[in-house]
ROGU-297428 format. One line per field, with one value per residue (C-alpha): residue number from 1; chain; x, y, z. Coordinates in nm, 2 decimals. Each point is the difference from the previous one (the first is absolute). Example, Ala and Ser with C-alpha at 12.3 -4.5 7.8 and 13.67 -1.06 7.14 Angstrom:
<nodes>
nr: 1, 2
kette: A, A
x: 1.23, 0.14
y: -0.45, 0.34
z: 0.78, -0.07
</nodes>
This chain:
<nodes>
nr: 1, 2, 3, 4, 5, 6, 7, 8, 9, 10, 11, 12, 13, 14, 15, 16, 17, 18, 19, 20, 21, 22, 23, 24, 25, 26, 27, 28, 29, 30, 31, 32, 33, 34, 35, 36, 37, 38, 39, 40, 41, 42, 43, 44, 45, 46, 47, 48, 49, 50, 51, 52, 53, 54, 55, 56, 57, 58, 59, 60, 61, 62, 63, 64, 65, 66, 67, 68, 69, 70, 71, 72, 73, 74, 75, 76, 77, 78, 79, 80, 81, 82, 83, 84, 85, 86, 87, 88, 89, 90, 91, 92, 93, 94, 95, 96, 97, 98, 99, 100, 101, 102, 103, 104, 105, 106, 107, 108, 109, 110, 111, 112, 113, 114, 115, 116, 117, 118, 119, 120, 121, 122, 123, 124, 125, 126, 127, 128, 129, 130, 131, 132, 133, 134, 135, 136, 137, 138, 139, 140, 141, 142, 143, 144, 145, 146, 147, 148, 149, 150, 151, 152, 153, 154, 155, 156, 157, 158, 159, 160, 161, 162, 163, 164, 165, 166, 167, 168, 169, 170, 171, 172, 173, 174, 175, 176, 177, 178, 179, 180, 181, 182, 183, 184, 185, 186, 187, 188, 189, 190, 191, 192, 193, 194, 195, 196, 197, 198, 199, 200, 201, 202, 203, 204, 205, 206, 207, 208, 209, 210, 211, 212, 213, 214, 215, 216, 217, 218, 219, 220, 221, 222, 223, 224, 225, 226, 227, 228, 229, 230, 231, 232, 233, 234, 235, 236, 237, 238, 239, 240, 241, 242, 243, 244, 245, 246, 247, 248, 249, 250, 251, 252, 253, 254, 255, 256, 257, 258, 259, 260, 261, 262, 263, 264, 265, 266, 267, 268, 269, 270, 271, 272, 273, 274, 275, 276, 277, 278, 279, 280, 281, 282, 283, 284, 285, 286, 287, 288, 289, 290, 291, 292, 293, 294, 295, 296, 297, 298, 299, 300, 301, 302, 303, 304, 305, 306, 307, 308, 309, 310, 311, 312, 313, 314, 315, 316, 317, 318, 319, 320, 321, 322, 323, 324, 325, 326, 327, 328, 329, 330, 331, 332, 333, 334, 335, 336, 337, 338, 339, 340, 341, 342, 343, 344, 345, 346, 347, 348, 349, 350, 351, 352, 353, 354, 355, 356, 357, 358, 359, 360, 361, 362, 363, 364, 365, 366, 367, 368, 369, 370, 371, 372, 373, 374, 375, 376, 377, 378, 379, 380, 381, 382, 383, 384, 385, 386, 387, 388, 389, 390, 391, 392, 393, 394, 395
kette: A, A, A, A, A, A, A, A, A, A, A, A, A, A, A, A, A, A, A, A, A, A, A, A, A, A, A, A, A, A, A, A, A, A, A, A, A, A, A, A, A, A, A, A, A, A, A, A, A, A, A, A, A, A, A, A, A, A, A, A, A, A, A, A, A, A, A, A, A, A, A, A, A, A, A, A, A, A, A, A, A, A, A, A, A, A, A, A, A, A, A, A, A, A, A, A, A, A, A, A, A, A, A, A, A, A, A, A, A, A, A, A, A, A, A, A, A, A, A, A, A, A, A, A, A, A, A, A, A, A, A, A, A, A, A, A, A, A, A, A, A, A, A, A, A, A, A, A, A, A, A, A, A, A, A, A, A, A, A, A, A, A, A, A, A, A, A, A, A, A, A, A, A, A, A, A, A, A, A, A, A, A, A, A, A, A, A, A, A, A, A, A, A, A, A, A, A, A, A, A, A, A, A, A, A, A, A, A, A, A, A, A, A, A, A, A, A, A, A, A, A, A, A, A, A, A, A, A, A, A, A, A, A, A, A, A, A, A, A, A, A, A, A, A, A, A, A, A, A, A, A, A, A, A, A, A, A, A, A, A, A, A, A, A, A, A, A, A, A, A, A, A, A, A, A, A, A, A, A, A, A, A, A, A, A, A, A, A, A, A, A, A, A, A, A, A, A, A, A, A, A, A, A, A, A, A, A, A, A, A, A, A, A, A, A, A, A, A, A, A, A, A, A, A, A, A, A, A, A, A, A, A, A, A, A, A, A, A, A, A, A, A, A, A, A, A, A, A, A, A, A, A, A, A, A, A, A, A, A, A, A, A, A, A, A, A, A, A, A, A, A, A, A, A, A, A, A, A, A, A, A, A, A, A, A, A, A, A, A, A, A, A, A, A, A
x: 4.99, 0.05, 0.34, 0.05, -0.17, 0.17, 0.32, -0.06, -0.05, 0.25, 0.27, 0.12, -0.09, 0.24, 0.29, -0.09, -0.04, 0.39, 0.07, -0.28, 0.15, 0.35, -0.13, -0.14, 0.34, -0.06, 0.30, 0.05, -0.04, -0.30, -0.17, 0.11, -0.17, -0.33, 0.02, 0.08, -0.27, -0.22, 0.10, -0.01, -0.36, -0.11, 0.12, -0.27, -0.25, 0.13, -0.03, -0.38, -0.04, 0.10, -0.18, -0.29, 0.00, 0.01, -0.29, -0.20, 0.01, -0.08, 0.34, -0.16, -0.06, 0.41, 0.05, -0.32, 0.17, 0.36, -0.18, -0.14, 0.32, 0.21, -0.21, 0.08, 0.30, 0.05, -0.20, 0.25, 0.34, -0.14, 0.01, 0.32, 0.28, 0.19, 0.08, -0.28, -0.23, 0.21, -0.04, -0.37, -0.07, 0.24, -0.17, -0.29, 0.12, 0.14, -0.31, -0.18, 0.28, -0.06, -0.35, 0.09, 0.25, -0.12, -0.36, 0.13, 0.19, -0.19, -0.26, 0.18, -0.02, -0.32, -0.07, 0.16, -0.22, 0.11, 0.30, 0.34, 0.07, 0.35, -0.10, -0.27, 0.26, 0.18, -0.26, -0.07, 0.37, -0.04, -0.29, 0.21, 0.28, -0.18, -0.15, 0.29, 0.21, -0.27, -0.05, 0.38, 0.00, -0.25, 0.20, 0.29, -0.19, -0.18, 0.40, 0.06, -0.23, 0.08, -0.39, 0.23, -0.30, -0.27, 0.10, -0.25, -0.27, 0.05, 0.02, -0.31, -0.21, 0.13, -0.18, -0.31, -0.02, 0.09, -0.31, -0.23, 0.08, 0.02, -0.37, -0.07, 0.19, 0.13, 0.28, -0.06, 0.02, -0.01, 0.12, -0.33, -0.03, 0.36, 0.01, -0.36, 0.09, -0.20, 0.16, 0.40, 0.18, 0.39, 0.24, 0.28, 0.31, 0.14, -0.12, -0.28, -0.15, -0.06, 0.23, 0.15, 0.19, -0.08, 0.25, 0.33, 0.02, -0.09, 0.33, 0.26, -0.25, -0.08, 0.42, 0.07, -0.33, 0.12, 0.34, -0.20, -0.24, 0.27, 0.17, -0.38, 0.00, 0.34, -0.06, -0.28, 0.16, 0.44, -0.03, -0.18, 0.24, 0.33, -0.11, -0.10, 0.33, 0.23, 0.30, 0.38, 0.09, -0.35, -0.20, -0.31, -0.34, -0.27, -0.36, -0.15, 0.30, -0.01, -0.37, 0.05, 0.27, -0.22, -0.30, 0.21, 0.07, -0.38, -0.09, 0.23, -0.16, -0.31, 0.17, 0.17, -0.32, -0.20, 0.26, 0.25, -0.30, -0.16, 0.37, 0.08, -0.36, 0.09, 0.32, 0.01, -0.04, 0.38, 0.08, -0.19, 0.09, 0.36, 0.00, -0.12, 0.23, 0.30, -0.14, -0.03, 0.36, 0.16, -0.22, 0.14, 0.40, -0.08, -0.20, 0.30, 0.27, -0.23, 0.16, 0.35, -0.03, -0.11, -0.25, -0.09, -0.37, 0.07, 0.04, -0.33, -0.19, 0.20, -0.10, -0.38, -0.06, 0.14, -0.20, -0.33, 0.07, 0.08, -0.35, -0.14, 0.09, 0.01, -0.36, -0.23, 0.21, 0.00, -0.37, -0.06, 0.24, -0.26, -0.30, 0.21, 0.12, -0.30, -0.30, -0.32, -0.13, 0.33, 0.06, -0.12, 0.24, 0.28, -0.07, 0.05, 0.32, 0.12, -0.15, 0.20, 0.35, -0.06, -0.11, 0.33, 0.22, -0.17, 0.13, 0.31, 0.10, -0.02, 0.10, 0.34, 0.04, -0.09, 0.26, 0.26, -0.09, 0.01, 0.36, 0.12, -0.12, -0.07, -0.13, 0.32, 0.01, -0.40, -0.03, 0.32, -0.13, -0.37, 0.19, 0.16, -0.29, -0.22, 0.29, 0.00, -0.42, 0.04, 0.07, -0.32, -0.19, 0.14, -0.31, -0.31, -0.24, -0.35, -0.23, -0.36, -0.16, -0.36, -0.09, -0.03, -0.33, -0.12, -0.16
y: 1.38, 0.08, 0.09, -0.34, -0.22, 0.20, -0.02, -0.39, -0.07, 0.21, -0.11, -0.33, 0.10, 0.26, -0.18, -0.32, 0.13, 0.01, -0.30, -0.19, 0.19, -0.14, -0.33, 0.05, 0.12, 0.35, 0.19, 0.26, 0.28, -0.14, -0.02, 0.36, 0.11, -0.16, 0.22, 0.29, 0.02, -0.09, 0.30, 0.17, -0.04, 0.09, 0.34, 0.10, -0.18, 0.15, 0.33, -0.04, -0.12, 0.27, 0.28, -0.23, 0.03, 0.35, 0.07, -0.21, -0.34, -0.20, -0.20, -0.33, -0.04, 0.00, -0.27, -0.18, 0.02, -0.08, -0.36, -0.09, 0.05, -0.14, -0.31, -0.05, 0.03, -0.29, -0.19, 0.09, -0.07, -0.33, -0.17, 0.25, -0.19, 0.27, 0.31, 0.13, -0.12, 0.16, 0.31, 0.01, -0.10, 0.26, 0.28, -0.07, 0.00, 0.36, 0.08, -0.10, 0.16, 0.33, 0.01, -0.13, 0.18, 0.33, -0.06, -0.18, 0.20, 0.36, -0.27, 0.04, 0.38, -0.02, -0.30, 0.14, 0.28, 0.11, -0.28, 0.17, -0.07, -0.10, -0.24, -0.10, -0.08, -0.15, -0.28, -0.02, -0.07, -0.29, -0.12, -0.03, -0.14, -0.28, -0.10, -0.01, -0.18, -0.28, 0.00, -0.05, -0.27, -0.19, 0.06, -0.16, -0.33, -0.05, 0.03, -0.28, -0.18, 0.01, 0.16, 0.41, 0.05, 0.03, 0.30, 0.10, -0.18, 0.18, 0.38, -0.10, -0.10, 0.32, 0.22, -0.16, 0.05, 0.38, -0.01, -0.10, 0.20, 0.33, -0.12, -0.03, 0.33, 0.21, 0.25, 0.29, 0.36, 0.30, 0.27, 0.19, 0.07, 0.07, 0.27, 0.13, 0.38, -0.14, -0.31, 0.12, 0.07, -0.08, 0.30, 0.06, 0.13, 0.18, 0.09, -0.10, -0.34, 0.13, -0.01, -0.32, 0.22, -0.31, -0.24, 0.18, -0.11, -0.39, -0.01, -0.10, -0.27, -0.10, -0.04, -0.17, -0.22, -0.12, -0.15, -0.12, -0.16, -0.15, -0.16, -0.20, -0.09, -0.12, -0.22, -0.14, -0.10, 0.06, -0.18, -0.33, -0.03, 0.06, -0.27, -0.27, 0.09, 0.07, 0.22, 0.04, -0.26, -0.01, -0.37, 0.03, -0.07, -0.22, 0.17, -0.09, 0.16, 0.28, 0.06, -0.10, 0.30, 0.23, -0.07, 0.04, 0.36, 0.05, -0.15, 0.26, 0.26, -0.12, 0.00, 0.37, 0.19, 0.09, 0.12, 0.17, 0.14, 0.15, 0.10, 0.21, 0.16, 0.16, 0.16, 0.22, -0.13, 0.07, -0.26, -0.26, 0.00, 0.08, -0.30, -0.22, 0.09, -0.04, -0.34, -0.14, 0.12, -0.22, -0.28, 0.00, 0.03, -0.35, -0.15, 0.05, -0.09, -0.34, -0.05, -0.03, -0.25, -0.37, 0.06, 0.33, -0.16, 0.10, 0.38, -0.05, -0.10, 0.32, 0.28, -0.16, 0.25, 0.34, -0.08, -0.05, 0.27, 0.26, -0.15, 0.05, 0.37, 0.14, -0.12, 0.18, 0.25, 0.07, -0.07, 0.26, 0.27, -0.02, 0.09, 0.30, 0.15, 0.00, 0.17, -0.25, 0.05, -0.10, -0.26, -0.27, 0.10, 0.04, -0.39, -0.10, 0.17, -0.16, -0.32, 0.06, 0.01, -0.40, -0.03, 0.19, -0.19, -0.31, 0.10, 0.12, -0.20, -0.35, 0.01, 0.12, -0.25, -0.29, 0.21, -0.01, -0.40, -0.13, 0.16, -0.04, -0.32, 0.19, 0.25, 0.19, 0.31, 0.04, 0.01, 0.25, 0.22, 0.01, 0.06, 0.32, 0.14, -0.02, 0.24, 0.23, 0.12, 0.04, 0.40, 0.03, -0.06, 0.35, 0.11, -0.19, 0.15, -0.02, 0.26, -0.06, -0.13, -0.05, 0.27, -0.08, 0.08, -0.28, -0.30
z: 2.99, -0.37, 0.02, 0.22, -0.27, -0.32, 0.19, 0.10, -0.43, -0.06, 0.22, -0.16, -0.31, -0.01, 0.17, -0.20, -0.35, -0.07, 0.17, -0.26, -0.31, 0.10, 0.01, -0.37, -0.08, -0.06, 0.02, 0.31, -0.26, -0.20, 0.42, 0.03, -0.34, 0.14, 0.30, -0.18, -0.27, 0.31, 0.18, -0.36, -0.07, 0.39, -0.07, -0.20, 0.18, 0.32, -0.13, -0.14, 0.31, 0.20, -0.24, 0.03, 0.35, 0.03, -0.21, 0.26, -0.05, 0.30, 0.13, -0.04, -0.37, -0.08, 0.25, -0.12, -0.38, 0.15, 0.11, -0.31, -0.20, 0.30, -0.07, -0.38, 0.04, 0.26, -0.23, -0.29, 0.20, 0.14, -0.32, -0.16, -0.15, -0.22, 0.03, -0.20, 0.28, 0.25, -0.13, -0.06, 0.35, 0.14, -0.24, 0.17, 0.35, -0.09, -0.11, 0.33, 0.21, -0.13, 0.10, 0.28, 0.17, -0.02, 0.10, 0.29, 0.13, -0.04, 0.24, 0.29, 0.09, -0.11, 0.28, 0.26, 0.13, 0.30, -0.01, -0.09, -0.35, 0.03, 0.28, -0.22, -0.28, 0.27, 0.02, -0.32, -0.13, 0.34, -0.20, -0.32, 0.18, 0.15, -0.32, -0.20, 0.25, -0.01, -0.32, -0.02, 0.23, -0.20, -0.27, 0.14, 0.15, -0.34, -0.18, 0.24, -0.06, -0.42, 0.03, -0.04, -0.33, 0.27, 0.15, -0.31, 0.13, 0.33, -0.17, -0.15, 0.28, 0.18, -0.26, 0.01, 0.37, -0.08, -0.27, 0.25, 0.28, -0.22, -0.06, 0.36, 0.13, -0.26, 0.08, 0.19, -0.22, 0.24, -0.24, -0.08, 0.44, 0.00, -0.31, 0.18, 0.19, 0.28, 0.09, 0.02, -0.29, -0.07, 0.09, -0.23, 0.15, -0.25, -0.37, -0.22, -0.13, -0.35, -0.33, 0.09, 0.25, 0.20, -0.18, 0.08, 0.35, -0.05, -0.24, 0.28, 0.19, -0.38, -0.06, 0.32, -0.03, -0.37, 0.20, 0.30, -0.25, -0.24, 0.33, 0.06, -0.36, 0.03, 0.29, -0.20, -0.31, 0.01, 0.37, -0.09, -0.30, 0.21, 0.20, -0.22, -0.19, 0.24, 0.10, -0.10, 0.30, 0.13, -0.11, -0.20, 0.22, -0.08, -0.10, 0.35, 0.20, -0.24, 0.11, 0.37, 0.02, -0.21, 0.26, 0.28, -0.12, -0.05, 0.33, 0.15, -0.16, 0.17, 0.31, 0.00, -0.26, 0.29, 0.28, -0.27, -0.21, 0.33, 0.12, -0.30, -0.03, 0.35, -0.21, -0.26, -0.34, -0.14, 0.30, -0.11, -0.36, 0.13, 0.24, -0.26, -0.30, 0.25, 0.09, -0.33, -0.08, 0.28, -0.08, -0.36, 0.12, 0.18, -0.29, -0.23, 0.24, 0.01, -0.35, 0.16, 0.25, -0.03, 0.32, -0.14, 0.06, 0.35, -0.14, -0.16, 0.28, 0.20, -0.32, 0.03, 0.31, -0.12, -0.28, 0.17, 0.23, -0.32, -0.20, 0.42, 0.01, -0.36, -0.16, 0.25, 0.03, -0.38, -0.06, 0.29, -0.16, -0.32, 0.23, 0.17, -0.26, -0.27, 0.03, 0.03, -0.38, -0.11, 0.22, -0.23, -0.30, 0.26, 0.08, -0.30, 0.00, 0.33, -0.17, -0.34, 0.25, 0.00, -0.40, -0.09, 0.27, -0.09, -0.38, 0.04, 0.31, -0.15, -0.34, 0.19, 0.23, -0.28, -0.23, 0.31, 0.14, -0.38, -0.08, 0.33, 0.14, 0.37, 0.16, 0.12, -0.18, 0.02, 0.36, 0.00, -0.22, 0.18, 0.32, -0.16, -0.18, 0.29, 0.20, -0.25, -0.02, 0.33, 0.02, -0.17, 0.29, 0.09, -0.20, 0.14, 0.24, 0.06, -0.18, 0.05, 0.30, 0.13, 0.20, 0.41, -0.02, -0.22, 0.16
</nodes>
């Protein structure tokens, strides 16, 4: 329920923002400096975080900060008319995603008990799905109805429901009877967890979740903007239709996060990040052939389900990968690892593609490019297997 109401505020917020910005004529490259000193200033709280964590500090309290800040900040974008607003609001929702993220997600093998964990990441991710794709959705209703500022008023409603049901059932922390000799212990396959030994093997999932990550941020920022502005031959949509393709996308995710999560936690986990990265790659060819063809909307609507089904496959998979291969005292550092994949994506990722749409005019050579890189990580997934398990024997 957490992850359904952060995802719900989140959701239009996210797919919104650039669409408002445009509208204030900020250029595609001042939108993608937002972003990026957003994602700039969550890597330090991510990392705090995640050291925070695993010195015993109860899930909850991150998530309980994250609200708070999330809350000023849709107070500060609300009212921003400059790009000096802009950017404070987005500092702060940096910030609050870097508690966030890695508190939220260390919650979920520590909710699961006896549940699989990838399964439970599985449902979790549905849980995340669903709320974005309704907060989308409202995002796209309220941009038709010239109301497209109130996707604030939404995030900020979400968070106060969070605050008040972190009051009334705090997150779950099972670490103490899991680290206990008498209650089942993790089993490493091979090596030690000492001398930050631990951090060699979370390099390739760390590589391939950076490309993974950029793609999200990508469809979040670059994809709104290709719309709105349009292709080589393709016409420029309207903000409503912009948002009504974007939450179809999202409302596929919803759709496929369950079944393909569950699928690919049956596999092993180089299938699932494989299956995903191979996804996102065909999804891109068709969003830059879209550029070439004055019904390439019809290309769009055909790249929205690769896409869904790579986001589908890869996130669980990847979130479960951290858990396997790093022992449990690290687990809240490595979290803040996988979550510092989408603060350097979410740096990198859209000062590019503003750089790319400004000079070019389209998103051609973007989506190309993504298509490529995400081919080429994947003989890294040569390297990923699980290390540490729970023991059988553990209830």
């Amino acid at each position: 329920m957490i992850r359904w109401l952060a995802s719900l505020g989140a959701g239009g917020v996210i797919y919104m923002t650039p669409i408002i910005f445009h509208q204030v004529n900020l250029s595609a490259s001042q939108v993608g400096q937002g972003l990026a000193a957003s994602a700039l200033i969550g890597t330090v709280a991510r990392l705090l975080c995640g050291l925070l964590l695993d010195r015993g500090l109860r899930c909850s309290w991150p998530v309980r900060a994250a609200a708070l800040l999330a809350l000023a900040a849709d107070l500060v974008l609300l009212q921003a008319q400059s790009f000096q607003g802009y950017v404070i609001g987005q500092l702060l929702i940096g910030i609050a995603a870097g508690l966030y993220f890695p508190a939220i997600e260390l919650a979920v093998p520590l909710s699961t008990g006896s549940f699989p964990s990838s399964r439970g990441y599985a449902l979790a991710r549905s849980a995340d799905a669903l709320g974005v794709a309704m907060g989308a959705l409202i995002g796209a209703v309220l941009a038709g109805l010239s109301l497209i500022r109130g996707v604030f008023l939404v995030e900020a409603t979400a968070v106060l429901s969070m605050l008040l049901m972190l009051i009334w059932r705090p997150l779950p922390d099972g670490r103490e009877a899991l680290l206990h000799p008498g209650q089942g212990a993790l089993t490493a396959q091979d090596g030690t967890s000492g001398h930050g030994s631990w951090l060699l093997p979370l390099m390739p999932v760390l590589a391939v979740s950076i490309v993974a990550t950029g793609m999200i941020a990508l469809l979040q920022s670059a994809l709104p903007l290709d719309l709105v502005r349009g292709g080589l031959d393709r016409p420029a949509l309207s903000e409503a239709w912009s948002g009504g393709l974007i939450a179809l996308q999202l409302g596929l995710l919803v759709l496929l996060q369950w079944p393909v999560g569950n699928w690919v936690a049956q596999h092993s986990l180089r299938f699932g990040l494989g299956v995903g990265l191979v996804s996102f790659s065909g999804g891109c060819v068709l969003l830059a052939g879209s550029a070439l063809w004055t019904g390439g909307v019809g290309l769009i609507v055909l790249a929205v389900l690769p896409m869904a089904f790579a986001e589908a496959a890869f996130l669980p998979t990847a979130a479960e990968a951290m858990v396997e291969e790093t022992p449990l005292q690290h687990r809240g550092l490595a979290m803040a690892l996988f979550s510092q994949c989408f603060a350097i994506s979410a740096t990198g990722a859209p000062l590019l593609a503003g750089a790319l749409l400004d000079h070019q005019g389209h998103g051609l050579l973007l989506w190309l490019l993504m298509a490529l890189v995400c081919l080429l990580v994947l003989p890294l997934l040569q390297a990923v297997r699980p290390r540490y398990r729970v023991s059988p024997e553990q209830p």
